[in-house]
N, C-alpha and C positions, 0 to 999 in steps of 0.2 A: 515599535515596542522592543526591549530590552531584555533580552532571555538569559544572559549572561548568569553563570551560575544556577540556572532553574532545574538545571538535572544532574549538578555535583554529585560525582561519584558512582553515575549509575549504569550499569550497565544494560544498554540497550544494541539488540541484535535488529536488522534492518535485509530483508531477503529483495532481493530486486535492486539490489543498492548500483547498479551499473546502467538502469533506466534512469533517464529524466529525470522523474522527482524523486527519484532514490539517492541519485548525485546530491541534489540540491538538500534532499531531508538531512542527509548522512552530516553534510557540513553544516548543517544550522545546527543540529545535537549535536556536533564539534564545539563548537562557540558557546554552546549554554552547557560547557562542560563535561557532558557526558563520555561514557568510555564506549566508543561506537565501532560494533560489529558490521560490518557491511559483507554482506553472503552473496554471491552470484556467479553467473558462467564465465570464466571467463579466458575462454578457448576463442581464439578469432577475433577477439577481442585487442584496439589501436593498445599500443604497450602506453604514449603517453597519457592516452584516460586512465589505466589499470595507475601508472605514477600520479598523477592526479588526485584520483579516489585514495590512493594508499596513503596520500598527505594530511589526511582527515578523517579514517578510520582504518582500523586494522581489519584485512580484507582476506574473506576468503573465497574460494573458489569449489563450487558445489551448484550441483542438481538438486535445488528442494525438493525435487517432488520423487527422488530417489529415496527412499525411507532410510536405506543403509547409509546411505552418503554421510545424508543430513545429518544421521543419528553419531558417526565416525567425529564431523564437525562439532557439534554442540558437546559431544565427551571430549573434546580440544579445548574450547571453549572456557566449558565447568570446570575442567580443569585448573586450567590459568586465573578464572575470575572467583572462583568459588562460588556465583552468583550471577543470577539475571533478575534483573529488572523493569527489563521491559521489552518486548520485539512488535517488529513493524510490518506484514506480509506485503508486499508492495511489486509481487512478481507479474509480468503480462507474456504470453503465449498468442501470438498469432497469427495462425494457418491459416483464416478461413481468406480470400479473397474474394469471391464470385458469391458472393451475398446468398439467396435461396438454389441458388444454382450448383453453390459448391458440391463436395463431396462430401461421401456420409466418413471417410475415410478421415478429411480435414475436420471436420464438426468430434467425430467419437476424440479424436486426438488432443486436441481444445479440450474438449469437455475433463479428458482424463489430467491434462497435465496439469491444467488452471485449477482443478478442482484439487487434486493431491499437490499441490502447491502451498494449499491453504492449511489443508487437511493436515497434514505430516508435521508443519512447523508449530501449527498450534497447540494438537496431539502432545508431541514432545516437549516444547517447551513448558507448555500448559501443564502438563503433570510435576515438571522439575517445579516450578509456582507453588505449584500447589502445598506441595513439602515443605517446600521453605515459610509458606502463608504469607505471601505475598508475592505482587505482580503486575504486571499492568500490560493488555494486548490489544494492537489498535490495526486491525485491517482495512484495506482501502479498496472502496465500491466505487461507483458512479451513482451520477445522478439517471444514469440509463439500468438503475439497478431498482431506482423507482418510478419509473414511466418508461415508456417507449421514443424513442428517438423522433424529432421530425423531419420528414424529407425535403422539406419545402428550403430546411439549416446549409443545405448542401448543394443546394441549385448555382450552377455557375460555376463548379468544381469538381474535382477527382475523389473528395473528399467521402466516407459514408461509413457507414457501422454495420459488423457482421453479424447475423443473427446469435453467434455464438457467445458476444463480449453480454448483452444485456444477461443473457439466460445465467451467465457465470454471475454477474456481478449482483444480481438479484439472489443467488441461494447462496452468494457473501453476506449479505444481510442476515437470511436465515439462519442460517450458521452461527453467526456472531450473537444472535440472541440464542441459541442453543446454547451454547458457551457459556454465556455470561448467568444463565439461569444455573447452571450445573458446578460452575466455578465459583461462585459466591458465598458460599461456606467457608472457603480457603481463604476469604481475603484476595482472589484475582480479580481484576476488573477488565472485561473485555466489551471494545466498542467498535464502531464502525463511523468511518467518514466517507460519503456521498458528493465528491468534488464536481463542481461542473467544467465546462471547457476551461483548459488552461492554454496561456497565451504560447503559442511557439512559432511565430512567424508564418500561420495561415494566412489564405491566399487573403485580399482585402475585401473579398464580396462575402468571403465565411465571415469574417469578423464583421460586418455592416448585418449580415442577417441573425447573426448569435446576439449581438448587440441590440439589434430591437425586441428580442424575446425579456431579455432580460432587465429587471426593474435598476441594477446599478448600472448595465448599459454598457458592461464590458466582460471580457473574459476575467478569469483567475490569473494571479503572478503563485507563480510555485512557491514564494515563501509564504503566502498566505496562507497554501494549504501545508508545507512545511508547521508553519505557527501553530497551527490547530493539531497536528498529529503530536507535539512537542507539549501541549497543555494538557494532554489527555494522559501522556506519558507521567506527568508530573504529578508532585505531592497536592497541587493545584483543584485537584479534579479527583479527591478519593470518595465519592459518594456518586459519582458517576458510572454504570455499568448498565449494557446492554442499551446503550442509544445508540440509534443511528441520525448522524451529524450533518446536516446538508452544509456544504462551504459552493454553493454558487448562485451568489449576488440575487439571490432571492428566486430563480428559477422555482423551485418545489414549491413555493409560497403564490404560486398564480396560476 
C-alpha cells in the first residue's frame, strides 16, 4: 500500500526514533510526506546511524523523560513549525536482565524512566494539541501489554521478557485511554498499538515456536506496524480515539 502524500504537511514528532521501529517509522512518514521530528539519545551513538536517521528527519537529541530537556526541545520545535500534528512515543529502557531475580534498583529505574518517558511527551505536547484543537497521539505497547508472555516462546534460546517490559506496556494502555477520555473536547485523538513479535533475525527455533502460536504463522515486518502507526496519525482515522490496536497476525484473537 501506497502512503505517498498521506500526511502532507504535517508535522509529526517520533521520541525513540534511534530504535528499530523508530528508524524504520521516521522513514515511512518521510515518504508519505510528513515533516518528521525524530527525538532521542544520541550520545554513543555509530555517527553513520545518527547520518542515516538525519537523511529522513530532522533529529534531535534529548532525554524524554528529562521534563526540562524535552520541554527546551519542543519550544525549538514550536518554534520553527508553528505546529504539531502528530507525535509517536516509541522509547524503550532496559535494565532489568535477571528476570524475578533482578534488582529492585533495575525495576524502580525501568519503572521511572519508561514511565516519565510516556508521561512528559504526552503531557507537553498534549496541551500544545490541545490549543491549537487538534492532534493526533499514537503510543506503542505490546501485545505483552495484554496478556502475559509464554515461556514455552523461548525454549531453545537466550531470548525472554522482564517482568518490568509487561508491567510498563500494560499502564501504556491505561494511560492512553485516560488521555484520549480527557483530550477529546479539544479535538485530540489519542490511541494505542499492541504490536506482536517483529521479525529481527531471531534464532530459527523463536521463529518455528512464535509461528505456531500465531493464526497468520509468522512474525511482524516493521512496516506493517510502521503502516498502522502512519493511518492512526492520518486525516484517515479522525473518529478514532482511545482504541487500543492489536497488529500481531491474530495473537489477542485466540
Amino acid at each position: 500500500m501506497s502512503f505517498e502524500n498521506y500526511l502532507e504537511d504535517k508535522i509529526i514528532i517520533v521520541t525513540g526514533a534511534l530504535g528499530k521501529l523508530g528508524q524504520n517509522l521516521c522513514n515511512n512518514l518521510n515518504n508519505a510526506n510528513a515533516n518528521v521530528i525524530g527525538i532521542g539519545r544520541l550520545k554513543n551513538k555509530n555517527k553513520e546511524l545518527i547520518k542515516k536517521i538525519s537523511s529522513f528527519c530532522d533529529l534531535y537529541d534529548c532525554d524524554v523523560s528529562n521534563e526540562l530537556d524535552f520541554k527546551n526541545i519542543i519550544s525549538q520545535i514550536k518554534k520553527k513549525y508553528k505546529k504539531i500534528d502528530g507525535l509517536v512515543t516509541a522509547t524503550s529502557f532496559r535494565p532489568m536482565k535477571l528476570g524475578l531475580d533482578d534488582s529492585i534498583k533495575n525495576w524502580t529505574e525501568s519503572i521511572s524512566i519508561n514511565s516519565s518517558a510516556i508521561f512528559i511527551p504526552c503531557r507537553c505536547i498534549g496541551k500544545i494539541m490541545c490549543n491549537q484543537k487538534f492532534g493526533s497521539i499514537v503510543n506503542v505497547s505490546s501485545i505483552y501489554g495484554l496478556g502475559a508472555p509464554l515461556p514455552n516462546l523461548y525454549e531453545g534460546t537466550d531470548l525472554k521478557t522482564e517482568p518490568d517490559y509487561p508491567f510498563i506496556k500494560g499502564g501504556t494502555i491505561a494511560f492512553t485511554k485516560y488521555l484520549a477520555s480527557f483530550f477529546g473536547e479539544y479535538n485530540v485523538r489519542v490511541n494505542v498499538i499492541t504490536p506482536g513479535g517483529i521479525f529481527n533475525n531471531q534464532p530459527e527455533v523463536f521463529l518455528n515456536n512464535y509461528s505456531k502460536r500465531v493464526p497468520l504463522q509468522r512474525l511482524a515486518f516493521e512496516d506493517e506496524v510502521s503502516n498502522s502507526i502512519i493511518y492512526l496519525l492520518s486525516d484517515h482515522s479522525t473518529y478514532i480515539t482511545g482504541a487500543t490496536i492489536p497488529i500481531d497476525g491474530g495473537w489477542s484473537a485466540t
